[in-house]
N, C-alpha and C positions, 0 to 999 in steps of 0.2 A: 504494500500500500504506500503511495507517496505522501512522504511526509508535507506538511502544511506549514507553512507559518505564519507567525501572529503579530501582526503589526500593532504597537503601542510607542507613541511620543512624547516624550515629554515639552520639547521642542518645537516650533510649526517646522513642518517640511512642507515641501510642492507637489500637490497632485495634481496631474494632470486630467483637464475635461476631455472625455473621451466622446459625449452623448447627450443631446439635450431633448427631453418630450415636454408638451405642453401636458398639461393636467386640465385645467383651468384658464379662464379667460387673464389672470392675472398669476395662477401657481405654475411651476415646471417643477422637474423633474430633471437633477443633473448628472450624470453618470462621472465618476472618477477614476479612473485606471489604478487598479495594484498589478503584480506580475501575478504570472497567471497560476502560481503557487500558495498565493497568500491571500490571507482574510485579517480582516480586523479584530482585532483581540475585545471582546466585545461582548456581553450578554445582551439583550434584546431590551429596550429601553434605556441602556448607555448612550452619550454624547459624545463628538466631535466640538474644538474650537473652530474658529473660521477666523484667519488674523488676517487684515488687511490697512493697508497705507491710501487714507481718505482724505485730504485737505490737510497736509503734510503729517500727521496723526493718527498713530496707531490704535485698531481698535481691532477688540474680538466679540463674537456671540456664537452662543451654542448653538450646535442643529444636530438633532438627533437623525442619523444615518433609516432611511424609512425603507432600505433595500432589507432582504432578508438576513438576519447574524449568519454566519458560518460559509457564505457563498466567497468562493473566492474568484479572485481577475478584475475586481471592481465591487464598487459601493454609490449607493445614490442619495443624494441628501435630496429631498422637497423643499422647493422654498418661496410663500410667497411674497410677492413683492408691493412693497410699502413704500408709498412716497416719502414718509419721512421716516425709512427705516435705514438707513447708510449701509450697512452690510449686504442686506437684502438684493437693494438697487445696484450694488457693486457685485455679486454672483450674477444678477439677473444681465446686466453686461458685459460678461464673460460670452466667449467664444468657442467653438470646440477647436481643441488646439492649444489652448491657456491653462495657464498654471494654477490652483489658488495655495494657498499655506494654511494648513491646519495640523492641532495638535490632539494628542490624545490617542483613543479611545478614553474618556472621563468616565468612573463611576457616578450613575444617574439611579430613578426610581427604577429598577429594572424587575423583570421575572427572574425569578429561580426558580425550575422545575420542581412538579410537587408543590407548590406553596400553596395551592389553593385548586379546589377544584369546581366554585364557582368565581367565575372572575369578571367583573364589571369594567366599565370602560363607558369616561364620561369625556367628551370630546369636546372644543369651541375651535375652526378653523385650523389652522394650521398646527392647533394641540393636536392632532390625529397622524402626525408622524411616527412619533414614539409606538401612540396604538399599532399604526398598521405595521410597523416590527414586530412586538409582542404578537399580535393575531396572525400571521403569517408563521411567523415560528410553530405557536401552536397548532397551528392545522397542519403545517406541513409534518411536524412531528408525531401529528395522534398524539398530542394529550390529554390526557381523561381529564376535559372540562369542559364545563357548560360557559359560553361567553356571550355577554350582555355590553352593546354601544348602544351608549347616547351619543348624537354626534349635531349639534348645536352650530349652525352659518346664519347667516343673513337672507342669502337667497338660496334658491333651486341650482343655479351658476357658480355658488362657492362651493359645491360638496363636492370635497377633495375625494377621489379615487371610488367615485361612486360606482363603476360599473364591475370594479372588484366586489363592492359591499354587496352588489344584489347576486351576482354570481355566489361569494360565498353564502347568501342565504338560501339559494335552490340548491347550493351543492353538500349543506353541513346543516342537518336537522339539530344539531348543539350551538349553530352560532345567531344571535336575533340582533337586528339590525333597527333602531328608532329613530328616523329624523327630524328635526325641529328647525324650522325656520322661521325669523322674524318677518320676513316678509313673500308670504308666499305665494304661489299664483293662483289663480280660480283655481280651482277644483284639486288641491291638494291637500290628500288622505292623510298625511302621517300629522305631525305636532308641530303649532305654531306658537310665536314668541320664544320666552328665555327658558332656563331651565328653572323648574321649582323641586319644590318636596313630592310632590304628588307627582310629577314624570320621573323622579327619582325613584319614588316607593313603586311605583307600575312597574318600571321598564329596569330595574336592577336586581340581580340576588338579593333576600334580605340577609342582614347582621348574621355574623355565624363564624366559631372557627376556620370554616373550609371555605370562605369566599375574601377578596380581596378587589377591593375597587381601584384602577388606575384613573388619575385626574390630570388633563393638562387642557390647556389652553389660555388665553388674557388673563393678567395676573387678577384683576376684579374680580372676574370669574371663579378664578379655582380659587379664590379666599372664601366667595360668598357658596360657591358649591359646596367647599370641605365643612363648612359653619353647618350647612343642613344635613349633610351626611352626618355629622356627629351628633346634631340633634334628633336625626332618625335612627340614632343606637351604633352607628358604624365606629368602632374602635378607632381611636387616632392612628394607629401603629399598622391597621389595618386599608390606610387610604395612603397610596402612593403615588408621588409625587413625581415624573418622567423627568 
């Protein structure tokens, strides 16, 4: 069996863009080159930095890698783009051909196998990177869990990787998929506006040893989410943070 290795930096190094897909009228998708031996040392809800030289001033942010852990030859971060997000705007013009500098693999909220075997998943925008690492692992691994997404945009047009999410709900009787939009079109079935307690208590595992909810998205958000999650029994230790 050939052996593999594990990329971890403490350092930014240069990976190279090998790949760009649109997702979204504003998210992509950017593919990075590793050799074709190697994978990112990583559990599934770890981060990457992203370091770059903006207005002669160095700056990083996190993006958690939303291709599956353990594939090796390359990795894809999701990212999307925000007028006043500096980072953001500076991957999103990038080229394929172009270098960026990132460091890491950073320990994040991540899964560890066995942790739980209902697992929840509450999403706002571009929090659903982390998610779809973590869900992808799981299915591709068979692991004996049942997994529940909230996944919380604005529009019909921001739901990132939606045509994964309906695919995996015809093709995995354990995975349930709830959408909520703030503004949504005529005649849409699933959940409108923000998240509360009550799309929480419907559309989640309850409280319990064997479940474990992941939370990310806009810091407002995952304050005021975690706040109800706790007041609807969910152990603090027990809501993880991507």
């Amino acid at each position: 069996m050939d052996r593999v290795t594990r990329i971890k930096t403490a350092a930014p190094v240069p990976y190279k863009l090998i790949g760009i897909e649109t997702d979204t009228h504003d998210t992509k998708t950017f593919r990075f080159e590793l050799p074709s031996d190697a994978t990112l040392d990583m559990l599934p809800g770890d981060f990457l930095y992203v370091h770059a030289m903006i207005d002669g001033k160095t700056v990083k942010r996190a993006y958690t890698p939303s291709s599956l852990p353990g594939v090796t030859g390359y990795f894809d971060l999701t990212v999307k783009r925000y007028e006043s997000g500096l980072v953001s705007r500076y991957i999103h013009d990038r080229q394929v051909g172009d270098t960026i500098l990132m460091s890491g693999p950073n320990t994040g909220g991540h899964w560890v196998d066995g942790m739980a075997k209902q697992v929840g998943f509450v999403a706002g925008g571009t929090g659903i990177t982390p998610m779809i690492s973590i869900i992808r692992w799981l299915l591709s691994q068979q692991i004996d869990a049942e997994l529940f997404l909230i996944f919380a945009n604005k529009t019909e047009a921001d739901i990132i990787f939606r045509r994964e999410w309906e695919q995996y709900v015809r093709a995995y009787p354990r995975f349930h998929c709830y959408h909520l939009l703030e503004d949504p079109p005529t005649g849409w079935r699933q959940g409108t506006g923000r998240v509360t307690p009550e799309v929480l208590r419907q559309h989640l595992p309850p409280p319990g040893p064997e479940t474990r909810i992941f939370l990310c998205g806009p810091p407002p958000m995952v304050d005021a989410v975690e706040t109800m999650l706790m007041d609807l029994g969910y152990p603090q230790d027990t809501i993880i943070l991507p």
